[in-house]
C-alpha positions in Angstrom: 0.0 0.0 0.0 1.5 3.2 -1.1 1.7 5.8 2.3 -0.4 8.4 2.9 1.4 11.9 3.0 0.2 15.1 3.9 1.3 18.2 5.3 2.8 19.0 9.0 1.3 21.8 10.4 1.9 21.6 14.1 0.0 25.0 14.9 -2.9 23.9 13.3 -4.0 20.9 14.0 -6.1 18.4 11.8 -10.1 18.9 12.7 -12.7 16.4 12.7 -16.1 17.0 11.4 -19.6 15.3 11.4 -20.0 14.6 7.3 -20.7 11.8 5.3 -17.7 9.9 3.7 -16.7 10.3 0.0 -13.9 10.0 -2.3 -12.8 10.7 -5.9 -10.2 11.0 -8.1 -7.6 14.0 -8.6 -4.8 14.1 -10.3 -2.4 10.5 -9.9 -4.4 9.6 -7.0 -7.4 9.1 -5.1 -8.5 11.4 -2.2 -10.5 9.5 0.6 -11.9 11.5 3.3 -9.8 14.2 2.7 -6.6 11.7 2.5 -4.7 11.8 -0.9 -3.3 8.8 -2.0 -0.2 10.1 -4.2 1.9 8.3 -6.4 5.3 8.8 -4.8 7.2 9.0 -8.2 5.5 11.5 -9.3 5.2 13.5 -6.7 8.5 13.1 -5.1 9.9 16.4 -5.6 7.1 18.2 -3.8 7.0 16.5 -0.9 11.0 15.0 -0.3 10.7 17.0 3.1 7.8 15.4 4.0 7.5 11.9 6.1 4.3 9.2 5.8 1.8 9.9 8.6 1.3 6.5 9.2 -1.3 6.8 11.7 -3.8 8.9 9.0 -3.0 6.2 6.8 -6.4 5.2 5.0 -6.3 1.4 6.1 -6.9 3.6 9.6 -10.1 4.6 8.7 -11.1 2.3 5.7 -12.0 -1.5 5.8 -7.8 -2.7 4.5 -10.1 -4.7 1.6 -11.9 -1.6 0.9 -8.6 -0.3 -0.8 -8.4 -3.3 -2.6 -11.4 -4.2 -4.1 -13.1 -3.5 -7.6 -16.4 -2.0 -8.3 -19.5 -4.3 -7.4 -21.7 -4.9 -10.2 -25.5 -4.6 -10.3 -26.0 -7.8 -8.7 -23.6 -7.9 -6.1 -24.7 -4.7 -4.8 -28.3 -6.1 -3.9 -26.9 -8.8 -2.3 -24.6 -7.0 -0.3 -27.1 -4.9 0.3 -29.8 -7.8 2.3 -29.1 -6.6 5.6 -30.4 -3.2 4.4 -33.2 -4.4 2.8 -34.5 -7.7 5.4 -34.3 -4.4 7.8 -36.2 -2.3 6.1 -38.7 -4.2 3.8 -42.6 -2.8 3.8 -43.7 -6.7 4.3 -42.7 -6.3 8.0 -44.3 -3.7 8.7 -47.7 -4.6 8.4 -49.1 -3.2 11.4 -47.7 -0.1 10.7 -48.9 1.2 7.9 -47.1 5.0 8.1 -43.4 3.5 8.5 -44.6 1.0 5.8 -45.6 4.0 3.2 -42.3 5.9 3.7 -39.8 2.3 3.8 -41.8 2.0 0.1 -41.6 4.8 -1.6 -37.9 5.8 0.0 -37.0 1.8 -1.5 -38.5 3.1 -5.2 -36.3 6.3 -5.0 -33.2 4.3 -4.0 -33.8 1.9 -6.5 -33.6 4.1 -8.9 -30.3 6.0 -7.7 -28.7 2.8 -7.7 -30.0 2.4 -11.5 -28.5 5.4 -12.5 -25.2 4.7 -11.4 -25.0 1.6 -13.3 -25.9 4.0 -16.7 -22.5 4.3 -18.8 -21.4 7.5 -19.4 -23.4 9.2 -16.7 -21.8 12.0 -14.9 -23.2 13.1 -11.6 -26.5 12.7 -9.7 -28.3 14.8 -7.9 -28.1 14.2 -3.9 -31.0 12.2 -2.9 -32.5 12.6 0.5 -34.1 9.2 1.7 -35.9 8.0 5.3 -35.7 4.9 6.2 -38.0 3.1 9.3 -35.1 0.3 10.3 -36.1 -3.0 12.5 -34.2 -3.6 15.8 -31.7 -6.4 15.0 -29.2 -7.8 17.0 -26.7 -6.5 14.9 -28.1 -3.2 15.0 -26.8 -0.4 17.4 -28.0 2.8 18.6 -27.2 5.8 17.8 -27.8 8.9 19.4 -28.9 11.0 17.1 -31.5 8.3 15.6 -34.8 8.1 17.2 -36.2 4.7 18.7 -40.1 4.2 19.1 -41.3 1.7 21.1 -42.4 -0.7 17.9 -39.1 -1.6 17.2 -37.8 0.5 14.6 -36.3 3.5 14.2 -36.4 6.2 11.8 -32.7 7.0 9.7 -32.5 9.9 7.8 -29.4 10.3 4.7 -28.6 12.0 1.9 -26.8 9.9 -1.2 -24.5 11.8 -3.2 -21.8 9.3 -3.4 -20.3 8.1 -7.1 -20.0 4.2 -7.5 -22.0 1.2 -5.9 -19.7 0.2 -3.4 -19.3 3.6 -2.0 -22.7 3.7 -1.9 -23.3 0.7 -0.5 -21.2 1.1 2.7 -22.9 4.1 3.1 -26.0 2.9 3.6 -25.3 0.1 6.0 -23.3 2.4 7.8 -26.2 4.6 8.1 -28.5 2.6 9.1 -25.7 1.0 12.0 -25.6 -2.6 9.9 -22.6 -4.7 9.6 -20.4 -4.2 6.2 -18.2 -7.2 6.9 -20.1 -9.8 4.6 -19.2 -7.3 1.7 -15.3 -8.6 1.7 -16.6 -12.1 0.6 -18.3 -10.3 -2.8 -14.3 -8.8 -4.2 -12.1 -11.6 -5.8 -9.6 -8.8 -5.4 -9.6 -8.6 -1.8 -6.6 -8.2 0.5 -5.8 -11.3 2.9 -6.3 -8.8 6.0 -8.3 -11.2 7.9 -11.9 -10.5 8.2 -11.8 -9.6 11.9 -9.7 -6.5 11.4 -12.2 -4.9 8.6 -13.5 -1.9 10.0 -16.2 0.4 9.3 -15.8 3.6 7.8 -15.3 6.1 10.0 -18.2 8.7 10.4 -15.9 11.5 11.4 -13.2 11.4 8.3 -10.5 13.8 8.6 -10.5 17.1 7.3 -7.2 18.6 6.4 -5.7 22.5 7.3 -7.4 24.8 4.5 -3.3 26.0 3.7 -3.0 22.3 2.5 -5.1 22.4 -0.3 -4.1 26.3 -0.7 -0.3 24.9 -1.6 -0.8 21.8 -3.6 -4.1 23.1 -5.9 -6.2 20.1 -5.1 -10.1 20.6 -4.4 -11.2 21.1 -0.8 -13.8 17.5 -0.8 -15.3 19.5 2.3 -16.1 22.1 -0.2 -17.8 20.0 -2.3 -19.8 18.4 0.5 -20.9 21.9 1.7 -22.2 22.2 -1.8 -24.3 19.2 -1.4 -25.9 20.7 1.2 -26.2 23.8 0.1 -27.8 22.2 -3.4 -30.8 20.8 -1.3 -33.8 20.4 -3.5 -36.3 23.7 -4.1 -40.1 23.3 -5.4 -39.5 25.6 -8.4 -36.5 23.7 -9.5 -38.0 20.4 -8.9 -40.9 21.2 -11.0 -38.9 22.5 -13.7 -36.9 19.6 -13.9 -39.7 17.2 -13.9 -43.2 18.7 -14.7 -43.2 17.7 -18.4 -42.4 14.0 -16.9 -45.3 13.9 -14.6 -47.8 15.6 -17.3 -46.8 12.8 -19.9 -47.3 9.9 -17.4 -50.7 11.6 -16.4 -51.9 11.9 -19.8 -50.7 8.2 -20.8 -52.6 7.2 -17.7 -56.1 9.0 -18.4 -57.8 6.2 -20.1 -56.4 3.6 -17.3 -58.4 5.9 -14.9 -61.9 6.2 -16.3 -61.7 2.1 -16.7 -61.0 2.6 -13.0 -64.0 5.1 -12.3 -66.0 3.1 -14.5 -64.6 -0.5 -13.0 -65.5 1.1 -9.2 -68.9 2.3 -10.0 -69.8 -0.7 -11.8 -69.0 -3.3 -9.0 -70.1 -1.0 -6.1 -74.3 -0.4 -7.6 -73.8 -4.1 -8.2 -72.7 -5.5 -5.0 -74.5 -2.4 -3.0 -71.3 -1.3 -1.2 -70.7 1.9 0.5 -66.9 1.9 -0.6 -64.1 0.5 -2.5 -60.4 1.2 -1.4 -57.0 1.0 -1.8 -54.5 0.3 1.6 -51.5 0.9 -0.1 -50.5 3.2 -3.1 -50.6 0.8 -5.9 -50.6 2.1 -9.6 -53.4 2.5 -11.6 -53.0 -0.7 -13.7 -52.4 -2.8 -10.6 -56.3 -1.4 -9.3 -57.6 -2.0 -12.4 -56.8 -5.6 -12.4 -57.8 -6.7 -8.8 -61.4 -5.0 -9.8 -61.9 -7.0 -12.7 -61.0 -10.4 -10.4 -63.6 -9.4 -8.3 -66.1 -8.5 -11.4 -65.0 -12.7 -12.3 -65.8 -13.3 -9.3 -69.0 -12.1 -8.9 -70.1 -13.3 -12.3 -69.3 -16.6 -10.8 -70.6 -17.0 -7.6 -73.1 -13.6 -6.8 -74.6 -15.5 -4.4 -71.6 -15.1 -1.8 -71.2 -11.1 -2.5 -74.6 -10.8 -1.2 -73.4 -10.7 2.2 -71.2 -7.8 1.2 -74.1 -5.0 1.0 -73.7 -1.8 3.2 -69.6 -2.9 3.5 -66.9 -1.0 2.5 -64.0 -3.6 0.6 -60.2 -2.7 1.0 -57.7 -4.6 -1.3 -54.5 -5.2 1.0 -52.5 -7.8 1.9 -54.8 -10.1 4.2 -58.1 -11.4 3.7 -60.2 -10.9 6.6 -62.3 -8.2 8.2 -60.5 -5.0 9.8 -61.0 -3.2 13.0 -63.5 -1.0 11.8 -65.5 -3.6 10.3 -64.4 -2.9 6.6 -64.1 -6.2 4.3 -60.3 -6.8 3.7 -59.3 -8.2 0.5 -55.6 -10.2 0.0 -54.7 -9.6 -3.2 -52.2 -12.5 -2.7 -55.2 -14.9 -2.3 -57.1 -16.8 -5.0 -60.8 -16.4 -5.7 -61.2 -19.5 -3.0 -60.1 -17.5 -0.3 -62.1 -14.7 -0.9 -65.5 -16.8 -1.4 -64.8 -18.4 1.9 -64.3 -15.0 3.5 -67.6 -13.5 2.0 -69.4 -16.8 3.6 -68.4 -16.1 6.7 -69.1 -12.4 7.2 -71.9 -13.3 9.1 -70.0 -14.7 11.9 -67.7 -11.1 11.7 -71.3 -9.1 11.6 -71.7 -11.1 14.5 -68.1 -10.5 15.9 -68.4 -6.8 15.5 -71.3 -6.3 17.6 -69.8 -7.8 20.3 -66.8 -5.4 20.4 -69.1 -2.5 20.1 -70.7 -3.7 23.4 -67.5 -3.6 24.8 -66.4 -0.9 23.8 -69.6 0.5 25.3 -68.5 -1.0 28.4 -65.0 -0.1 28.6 -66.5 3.4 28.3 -68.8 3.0 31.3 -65.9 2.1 33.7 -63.9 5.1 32.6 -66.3 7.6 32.9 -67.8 7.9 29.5 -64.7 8.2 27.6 -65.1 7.1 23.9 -63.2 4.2 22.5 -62.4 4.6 19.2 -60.0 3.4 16.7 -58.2 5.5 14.4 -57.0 4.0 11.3 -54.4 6.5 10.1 -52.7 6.6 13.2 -53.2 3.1 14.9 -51.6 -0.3 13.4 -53.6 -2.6 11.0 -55.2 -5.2 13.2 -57.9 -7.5 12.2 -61.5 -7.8 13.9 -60.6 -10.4 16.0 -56.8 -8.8 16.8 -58.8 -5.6 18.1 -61.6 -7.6 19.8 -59.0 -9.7 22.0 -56.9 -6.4 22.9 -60.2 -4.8 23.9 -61.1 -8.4 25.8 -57.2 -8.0 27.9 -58.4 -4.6 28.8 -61.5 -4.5 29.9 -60.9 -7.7 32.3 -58.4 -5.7 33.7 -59.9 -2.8 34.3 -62.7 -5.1 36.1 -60.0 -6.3 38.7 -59.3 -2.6 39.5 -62.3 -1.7 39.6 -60.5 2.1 39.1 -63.7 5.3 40.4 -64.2 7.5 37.8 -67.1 9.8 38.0 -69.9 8.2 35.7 -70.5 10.4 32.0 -67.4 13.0 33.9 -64.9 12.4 30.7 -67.4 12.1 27.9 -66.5 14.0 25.0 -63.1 12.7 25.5 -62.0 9.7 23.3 -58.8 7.0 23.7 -57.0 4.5 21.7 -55.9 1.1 22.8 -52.3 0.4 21.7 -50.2 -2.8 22.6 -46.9 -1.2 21.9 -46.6 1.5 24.6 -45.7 0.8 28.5 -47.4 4.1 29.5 -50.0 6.5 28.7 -49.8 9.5 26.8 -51.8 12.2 25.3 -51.7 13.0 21.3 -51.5 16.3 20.0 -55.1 15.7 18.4 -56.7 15.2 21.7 -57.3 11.7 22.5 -55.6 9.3 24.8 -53.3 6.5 23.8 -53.5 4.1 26.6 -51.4 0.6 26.9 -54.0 -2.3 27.6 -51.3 -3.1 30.3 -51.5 -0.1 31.9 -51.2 0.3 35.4 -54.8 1.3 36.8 -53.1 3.8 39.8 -51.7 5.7 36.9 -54.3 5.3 34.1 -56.8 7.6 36.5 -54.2 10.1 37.7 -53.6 10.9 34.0 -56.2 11.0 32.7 -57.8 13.2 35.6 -54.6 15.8 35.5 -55.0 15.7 31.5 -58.5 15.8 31.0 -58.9 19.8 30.5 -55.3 20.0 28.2 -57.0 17.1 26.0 -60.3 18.7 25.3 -58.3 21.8 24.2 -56.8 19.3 22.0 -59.7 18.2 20.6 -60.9 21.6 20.1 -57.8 23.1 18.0 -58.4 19.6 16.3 -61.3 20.4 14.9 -60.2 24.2 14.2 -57.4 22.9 12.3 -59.1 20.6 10.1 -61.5 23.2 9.1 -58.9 25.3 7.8 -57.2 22.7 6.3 -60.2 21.9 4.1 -60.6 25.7 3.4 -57.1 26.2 2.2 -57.1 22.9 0.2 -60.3 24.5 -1.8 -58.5 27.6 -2.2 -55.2 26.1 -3.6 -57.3 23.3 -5.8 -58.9 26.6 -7.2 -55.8 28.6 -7.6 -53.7 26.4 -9.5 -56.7 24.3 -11.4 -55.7 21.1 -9.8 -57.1 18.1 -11.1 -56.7 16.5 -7.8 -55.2 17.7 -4.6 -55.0 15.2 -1.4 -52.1 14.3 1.1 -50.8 11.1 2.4 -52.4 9.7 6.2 -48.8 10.5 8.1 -49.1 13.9 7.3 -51.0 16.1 10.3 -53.2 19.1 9.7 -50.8 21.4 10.8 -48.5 20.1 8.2 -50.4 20.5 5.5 -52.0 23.8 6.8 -48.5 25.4 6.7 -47.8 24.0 3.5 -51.1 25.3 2.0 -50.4 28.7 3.1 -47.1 28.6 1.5 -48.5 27.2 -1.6 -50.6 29.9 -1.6 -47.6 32.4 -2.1 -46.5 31.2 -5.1 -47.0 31.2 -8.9 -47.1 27.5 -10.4 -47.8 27.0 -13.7 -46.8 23.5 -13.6 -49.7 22.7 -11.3 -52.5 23.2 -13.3 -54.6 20.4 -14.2 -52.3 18.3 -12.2 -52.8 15.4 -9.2 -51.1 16.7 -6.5 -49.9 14.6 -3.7 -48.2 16.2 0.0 -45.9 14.0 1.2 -42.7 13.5 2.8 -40.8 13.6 -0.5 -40.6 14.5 -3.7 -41.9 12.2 -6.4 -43.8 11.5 -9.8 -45.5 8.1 -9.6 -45.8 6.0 -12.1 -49.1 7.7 -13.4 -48.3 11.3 -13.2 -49.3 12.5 -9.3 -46.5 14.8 -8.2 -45.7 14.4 -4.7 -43.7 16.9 -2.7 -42.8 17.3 0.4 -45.4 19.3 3.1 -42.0 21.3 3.9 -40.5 22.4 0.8 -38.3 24.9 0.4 -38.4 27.6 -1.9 -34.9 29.5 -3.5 -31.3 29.0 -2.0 -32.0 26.1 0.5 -30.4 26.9 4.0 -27.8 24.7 5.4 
């Protein structure tokens, strides 16, 4: 390995800052983390005074086979990246269906970064800002700047502006706190280091005395990173860049649509339901299709749907009947599945009237507080899941027997939640209370929070109204064809972004399906999705 040189500049020493890692080429070398790797011959002359600082070297902050290895190809870099993606896959997250929406559509936007850098001839890409909801391994650590719910996850936030696959590879796992060592086993060019001392890289690389790169002419990396951050994404820019993408996908995907309208209103006066829906954001072809299964499978066997009338049907990824009593659909399962499920709605009719009741009683011992459960913010649970939490809870409550005031916290509501040790209060008002609660504490805070929760509930209600309102006016303003937001974001979100909205001038916008979200976006029929806080003009660092 050829040393690393650099400098001596005793009065100033080398500083450490909190960046991500990058490298690239200059010159006859390679700088890495702010390290350049010279070729001695050539650069002899300038730096004969100079001795190798051997404890900068790289293979101090680099894995040794990291320095040795060739570029992955496409196909290696999935597989080295399966820690990342068993982690972080939207199949585990079933109960959650927030953290499932953002692990999907930050997975699409990585997928194609990583496409991009395999084009030939491509030169740079834009940084990409991604969010990950990671599951607690065992190989995962904590971090103190990453946030840990109670579910077991945690949400990771990076920004990809790295050049090649393995680079970006390492950054990821290292993001996300995940072991890199399995990559040495994809290089057939690897070092003989044994495995044991591969390291990972270090996320506070060196950053060398300004005069360094004032006396040798090589570019500052740290300059390049502050760049990166200064480049962050605007609205106007975004739209400029992709507006006539989204409007030709939107266009191509018009007569896709009015099947769907047409599919949807058919099967609903049909079957006599009150609603058909969607859990997850699949594209328009994929909605299309699982309508005309059920339209077979109706013209087949009517007789089953019957039971259906009054329901509402969501296509998702069980079979079964949910919380709230809507008809769930697998669209994994075969027509067999289904038919047995619509045979035995009965029995959940059945089912569903004996949670109400206890829900009713549940309410009775707490002093007329509401149970409810909220679908946007609560996870997916079956009827029977619910019904057995709701079962744990009451039963407890009976042993306690706690004295609440009778109809003393009506108008109040509360949530039932399995993953939580203690009981809080949600910025929309209502309670979310552990069904192993302790009783003690359940009353004392519920009584001391009583008055700041129907406050809650108030500005709730304030909030949404003005939401709508602005919604209406920014529809109207910039002729939206359709304007809606995803389920995680709140109503002060989107009230703040609507006022912003507001503020500007658009053209893009018009006639346009517009989607606030966490990110920016065009699906794969034309809805633009941006971010509820965008920025607008020279992004601040």
């Amino acid at each position: 390995m050829r040393p690393c040189l650099a400098p001596r500049t005793p009065a100033q020493p080398c500083e450490r800052i909190d960046r991500p890692s990058s490298w690239y080429l200059v010159g006859g070398g390679a700088v890495i983390n702010g390290c350049l790797e010279v070729d001695l011959h050539i650069y002899s002359e300038m730096f004969c005074h100079l001795r190798p600082v051997r404890r900068l070297c790289p293979g101090k902050i680099f894995p040794y086979w990291f320095l040795y290895s060739r570029a992955l190809s496409g196909a290696e870099a999935v597989n080295a990246l399966r820690p990342f993606y068993f982690a972080v896959h939207p199949d585990f997250f079933g109960q959650h269906p927030r953290e499932r929406e953002v692990n999907e559509n930050s997975l699409k936007r990585l997928s194609a970064y990583l496409e991009n850098l395999q084009k030939p001839g491509f030169k740079s890409l834009k940084p990409t800002q991604l969010m990950f909801y990671v599951r607690e391994t065992d190989q995962n650590s904590s971090d103190g700047q990453e946030h840990f719910s109670t579910s077991g996850f945690r949400a990771v936030k990076f920004t990809l502006h790295t050049r090649d696959l393995l680079s970006t590879v390492l950054y990821i796992l290292n993001s996300c706190s995940l072991s890199i060592e399995h990559i040495q086993s994809l290089n057939t060019n690897v070092h003989s280091q044994p495995l044991k001392e591969a390291k990972r890289i270090s996320d506070r690389p060196i950053k060398w005395d300004k005069s360094y790169y004032s006396f040798t002419g090589f570019k500052d990396p740290d300059e390049d990173l502050e760049q990166v951050w200064r480049m962050e994404t605007t609205l106007t820019s975004w739209l400029d860049n992709n507006g006539k993408s989204a409007v030709k996908k939107l266009k191509n995907s018009l007569p896709l649509r009015k099947e769907l309208d047409r599919l949807k209103d058919e099967l609903s006066h049909q079957l006599q339901l009150s609603d058909i829906r969607w859990q997850r954001s699949w594209g328009i072809a994929h909605r299309c299709s699982q309508l005309h299964s059920l339209g077979r499978l109706a013209q087949q066997n009517l007789e089953s749907l019957k039971n259906t009338k009054g329901c509402t049907i969501i296509f998702t990824d069980r079979s079964g009947m949910s919380a709230v009593g809507h008809v769930m659909l697998g669209t994994m399962d075969v027509h067999h599945h289904w038919t047995k499920l619509f045979e035995r709605l009965p029995s959940y009719f059945d089912l569903q009237r004996r949670l109400m009741l206890l829900e009713d009683q549940i309410s009775y011992l707490l002093g007329g507080i509401q149970v409810v459960y909220i679908e946007e913010l609560q996870p997916v649970l079956t009827l029977e899941e619910y019904y057995s939490l709701l079962d744990v809870f009451y039963n407890r409550l009976l042993k306690s027997r706690i004295p609440f005031h009778p109809r003393s916290l009506r108008g109040l509501q509360m949530i039932l939640n399995s993953d939580r040790y203690a009981p809080s209060l949600h910025e929309l008002g209502h309670f979310n209370i552990p069904i192993l609660c302790d009783p003690a504490n359940l009353q004392w805070f519920i009584l001391t929070k009583a008055q700041q929760a129907r406050e809650n509930m108030k500005r709730k209600e304030e909030l949404k109204v003005i939401e709508n309102e602005l919604m209406q006016a920014s529809t109207k303003k910039f002729s939206l064809e359709k304007f809606y937001k995803e389920p995680s974001v709140s109503s002060i979100q989107m009230v703040d972004c609507c006022k912003r909205l507001l503020e500007q001038s658009l053209p893009y916008l018009q006639g346009m399906h517009l989607c606030i979200s966490h990110f920016y976006s065009v699906m794969q029929d034309g809805d633009l999705c941006i971010p509820w806080n965008w920025k607008n003009g020279e992004a601040i660092k």
